[in-house]
Structures are given as structure tokens and as C-alpha cells.
C-alpha positions in Angstrom: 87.6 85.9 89.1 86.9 86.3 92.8 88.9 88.7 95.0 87.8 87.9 98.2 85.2 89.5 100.0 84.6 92.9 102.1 86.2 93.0 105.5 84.9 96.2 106.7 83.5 99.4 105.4 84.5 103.0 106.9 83.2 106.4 106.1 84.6 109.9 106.9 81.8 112.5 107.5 84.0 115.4 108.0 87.3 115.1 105.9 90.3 113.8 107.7 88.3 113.3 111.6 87.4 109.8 112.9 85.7 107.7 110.4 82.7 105.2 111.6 82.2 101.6 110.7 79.7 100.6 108.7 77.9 96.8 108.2 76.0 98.2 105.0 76.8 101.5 102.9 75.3 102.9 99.6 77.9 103.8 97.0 76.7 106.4 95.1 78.2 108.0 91.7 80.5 110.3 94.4 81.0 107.3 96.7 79.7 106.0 99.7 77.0 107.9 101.0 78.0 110.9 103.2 81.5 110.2 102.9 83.9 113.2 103.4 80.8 115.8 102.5 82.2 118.6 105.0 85.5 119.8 105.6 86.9 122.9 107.0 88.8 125.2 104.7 91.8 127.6 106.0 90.9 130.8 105.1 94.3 132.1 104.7 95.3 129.2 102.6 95.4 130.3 98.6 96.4 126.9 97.2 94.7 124.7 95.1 94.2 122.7 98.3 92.7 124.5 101.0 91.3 121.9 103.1 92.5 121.1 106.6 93.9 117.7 107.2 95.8 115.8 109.9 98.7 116.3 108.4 98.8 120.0 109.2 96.6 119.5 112.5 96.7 115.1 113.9 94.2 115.7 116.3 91.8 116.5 114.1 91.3 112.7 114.0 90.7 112.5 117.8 86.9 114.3 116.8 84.1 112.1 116.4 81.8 113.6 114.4 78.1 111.9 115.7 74.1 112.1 115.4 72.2 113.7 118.5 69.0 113.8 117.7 65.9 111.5 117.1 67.1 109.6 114.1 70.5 108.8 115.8 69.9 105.1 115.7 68.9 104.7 112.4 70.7 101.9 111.5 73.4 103.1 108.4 71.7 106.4 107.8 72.9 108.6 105.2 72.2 111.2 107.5 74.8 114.0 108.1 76.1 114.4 111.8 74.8 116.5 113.6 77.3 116.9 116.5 81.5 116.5 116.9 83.0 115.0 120.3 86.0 116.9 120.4 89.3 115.5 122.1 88.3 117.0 126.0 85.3 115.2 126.0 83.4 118.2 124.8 80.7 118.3 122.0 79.3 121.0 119.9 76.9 121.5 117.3 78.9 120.6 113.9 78.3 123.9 112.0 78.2 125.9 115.0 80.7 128.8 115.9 81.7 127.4 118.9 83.5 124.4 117.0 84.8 126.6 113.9 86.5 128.5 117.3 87.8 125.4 118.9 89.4 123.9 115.7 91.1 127.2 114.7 92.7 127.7 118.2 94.1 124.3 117.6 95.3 124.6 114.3 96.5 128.5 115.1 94.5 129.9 111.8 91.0 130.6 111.2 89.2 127.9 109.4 85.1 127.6 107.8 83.1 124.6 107.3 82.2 123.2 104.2 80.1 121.4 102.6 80.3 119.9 99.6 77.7 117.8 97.6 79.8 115.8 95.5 82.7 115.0 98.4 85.7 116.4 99.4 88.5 113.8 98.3 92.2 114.1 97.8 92.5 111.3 94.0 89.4 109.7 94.0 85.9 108.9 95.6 87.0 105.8 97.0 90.0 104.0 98.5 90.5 100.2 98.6 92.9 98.1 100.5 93.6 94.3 101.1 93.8 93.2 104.7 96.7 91.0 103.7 99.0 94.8 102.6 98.0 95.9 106.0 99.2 92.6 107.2 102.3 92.4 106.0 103.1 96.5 106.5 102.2 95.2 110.7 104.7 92.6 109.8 107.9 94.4 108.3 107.3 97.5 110.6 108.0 95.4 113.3 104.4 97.6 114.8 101.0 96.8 115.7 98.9 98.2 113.0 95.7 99.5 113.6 93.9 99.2 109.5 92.3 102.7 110.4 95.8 104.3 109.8 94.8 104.2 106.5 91.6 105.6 106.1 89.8 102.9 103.3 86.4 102.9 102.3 86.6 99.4 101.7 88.5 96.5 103.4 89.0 93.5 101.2 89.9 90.2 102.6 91.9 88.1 99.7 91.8 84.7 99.4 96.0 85.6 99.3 97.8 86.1 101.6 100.1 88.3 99.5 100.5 92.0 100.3 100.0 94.8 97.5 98.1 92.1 94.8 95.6 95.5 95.0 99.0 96.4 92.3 97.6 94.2 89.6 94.2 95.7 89.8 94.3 99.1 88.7 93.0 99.0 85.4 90.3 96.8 86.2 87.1 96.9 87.6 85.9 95.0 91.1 82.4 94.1 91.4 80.6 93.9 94.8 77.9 91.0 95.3 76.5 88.2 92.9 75.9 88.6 89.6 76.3 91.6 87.5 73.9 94.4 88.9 76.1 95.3 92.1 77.9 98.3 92.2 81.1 98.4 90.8 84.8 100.1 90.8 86.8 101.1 88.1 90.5 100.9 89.8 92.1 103.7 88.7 95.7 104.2 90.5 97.3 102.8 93.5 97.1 104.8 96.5 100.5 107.2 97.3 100.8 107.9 100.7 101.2 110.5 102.9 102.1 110.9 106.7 98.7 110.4 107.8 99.4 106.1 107.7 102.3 107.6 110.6 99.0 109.0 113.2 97.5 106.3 115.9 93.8 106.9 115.0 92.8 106.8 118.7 96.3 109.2 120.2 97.4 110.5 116.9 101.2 109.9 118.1 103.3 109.6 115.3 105.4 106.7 114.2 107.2 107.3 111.3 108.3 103.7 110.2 105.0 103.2 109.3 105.5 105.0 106.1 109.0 104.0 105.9 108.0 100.5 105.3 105.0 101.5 102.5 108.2 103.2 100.9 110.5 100.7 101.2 107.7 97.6 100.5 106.0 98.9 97.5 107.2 102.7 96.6 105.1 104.8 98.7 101.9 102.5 97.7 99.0 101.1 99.6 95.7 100.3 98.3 94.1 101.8 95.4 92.0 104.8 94.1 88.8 104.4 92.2 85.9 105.6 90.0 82.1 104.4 90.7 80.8 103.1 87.6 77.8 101.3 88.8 75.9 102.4 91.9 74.8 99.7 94.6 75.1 98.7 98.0 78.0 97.4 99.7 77.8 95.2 102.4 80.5 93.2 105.1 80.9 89.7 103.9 79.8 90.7 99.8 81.7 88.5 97.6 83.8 90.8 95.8 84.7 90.1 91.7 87.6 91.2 89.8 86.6 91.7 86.1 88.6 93.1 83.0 
């Protein structure tokens, strides 16, 4: 049964700062490629969840995390980043002091960067949403929605237009591409949300009927949560399956 196909493709290099678009990724057995693989960690923090998000600090997503160097135009490189633009307009080297300094004056406590081989994710390696839930969220809220509000890997464009049919998924698997040797998703859970859908990804001003409508709409739900179980390559405009 055909889902639609993929609208758009985001990764996060550095957990919870701007994400980048992407025509082509590779999804790998911890997700796409380079996806959320640093973070920075409060040091006074003794939680289970250490990991500093925009939640606790929304500018962190006004910092663009970006390649300066010789391979910078490589087109869809796996490649970490190598620098962060910062909100002033300033850039600094991404594990360098001088940005660990400028995020912990921010946030008001010190902070390290981390990196992590296998991701740093919140449910799962990979979030999925329908561009007819962020549709209809735009239309109840009454807002302009901006999709980056909430932070998908994948965009996928239904042949509904009905929001939340991502519901009646979780449990099954979607399939990227012809045939049956694309990478695949097993869907898992639907996607709770926090106040992160609530942050303009280019002002990080808060509105907070964004997440009022999610809760109202469909319980706090948008999207869902998955688990890789066939590696591949995803690509804007891949037919995507739904299978048992």
C-alpha cells in the first residue's frame, strides 16, 4: 500500500540547533547519517537526561552548525560540521572553548560537547510526520506554521489529505523506494510533544497554541517514532510503502 512519497529530509548535527535540508540522506542502523551525533551536556545536571535542549535554552536553535573547510560542498556529506554560526553573526570552531563559553553564558551553567557514535535522541532514531498533520495543526491554530517546528527526519506527503493517519501506522513498517531492498522503518509510537513545536525555528519566539492544538487535535501527538530495520538511502520524491 503506498503512503505517499518524501517531502523533505532534515538532519540535526548538534542536538536541538538548526537542522539542514537534505535532497539525499543515508539511513543507517542509528538513523540518518550524522544526525544528532553531538550535543552538549550540563555538567551540573545528574538526571538521566543531561543533554541541553531548547526547551531549557530556545536559542540554541538560532546556531547553525556548518562545514568550513575544503570538503564544504560536498554535496550530502556525512561529514561532521566543522564550525557553528552563532545568533550575533559570530562563528567558532565547533569543539572549541570559545563556543563551550558562549553557550554556557547563555544558558547560565557550564556545559561540554559530546559526541556520541550511535546518536543522541530523545524515543527513537527517527521521527516521521505527514505534511497533511502539519497542515491541518496551521489550520486549527489559526498560525502560520513553519514544518521545522517540529524537527522530522522525514517529511511524508500523503496521498490524504487527513491529519494524524501517521496514528494508524505505528505498528507497521514504511518502506522507502521500489521494491523491497530500500531501507525501511519499523513505526514504533507516535510522537508526544513537548514545547519545542511552541519556538519559531528562525526567532525562537514562543507561541504556545501551537501545542495547544497538538493537545487538543490528537492528545499531545504528531508524527511518529521509529526503529531502522533495513539500511538504505532516502531520497526527496522516493515513493514511500506502508507494509504490515
Amino acid at each position: 500500500m503506498e503512503a505517499g512519497r518524501i517531502r523533505a529530509i532534515f538532519r540535526y548535527p548538534v542536538k536541538s540547533m538548526a537542522g539542514e535540508p537534505l535532497d539525499v540522506a543515508r539511513l543507517g542502523w542509528h538513523g540518518i547519517e550524522g544526525d544528532r551525533r553531538f550535543a552538549f551536556r550540563r555538567l551540573t545536571d545528574q538526571s538521566g537526561f543531561p543533554w541541553l535542549n531548547a526547551s531549557k535554552l530556545p536559542e540554541l536553535l538560532l546556531y547553525k552548525p556548518l562545514r568550513l573547510d575544503s570538503n564544504a560542498n560536498i554535496e550530502n556529506s556525512e561529514l561532521p560540521p566543522t564550525h557553528v554560526r552563532t545568533p550575533d553573526g559570530k562563528e567558532y570552531e565547533l569543539r572549541s572553548d570559545e563556543l563551550r563559553k558562549e553557550v554556557s553564558s547563555r544558558h547560565g551553567s557550564e556545559v561540554e560537547l559530546m559526541n556520541l557514535r550511535s546518536g543522541i535522541f530523545d524515543d527513537a532514531s527517527l521521527s516521521v510526520i505527514s505534511l497533511s498533520t502539519v497542515q491541518g495543526v496551521e489550520r486549527e491554530s489559526g498560525r502560520e506554521i513553519d514544518l521545522r517546528r517540529f524537527r522530522p527526519n522525514v517529511v511524508i506527503e500523503t496521498d490524504s489529505s487527513e491529519p494524524f493517519e501517521e496514528n494508524s501506522w505505528v505498528g507497521r513498517t514504511l518502506m522507502f523506494g521500489e521494491g523491497n531492498s530500500g531501507a525501511a522503518l519499523k513505526v514504533t509510537m507516535r510522537d508526544e510533544r513537548c514545547v519545542m513545536v511552541n519556538f519559531d525555528p528562525d526567532t525562537a519566539e514562543r507561541d504556545s497554541e501551537v501545542m495547544k492544538t497538538v493537545v487538543r487535535l490528537n492528545q499531545n501527538c504528531a508524527g511518529v517514532y521509529g526503529t531502522v530495520v533495513r539500511a538504505g538511502e532516502l531520497r526527496v520524491g522516493q515513493v514511500v510503502t506502508l507494509g504490515e
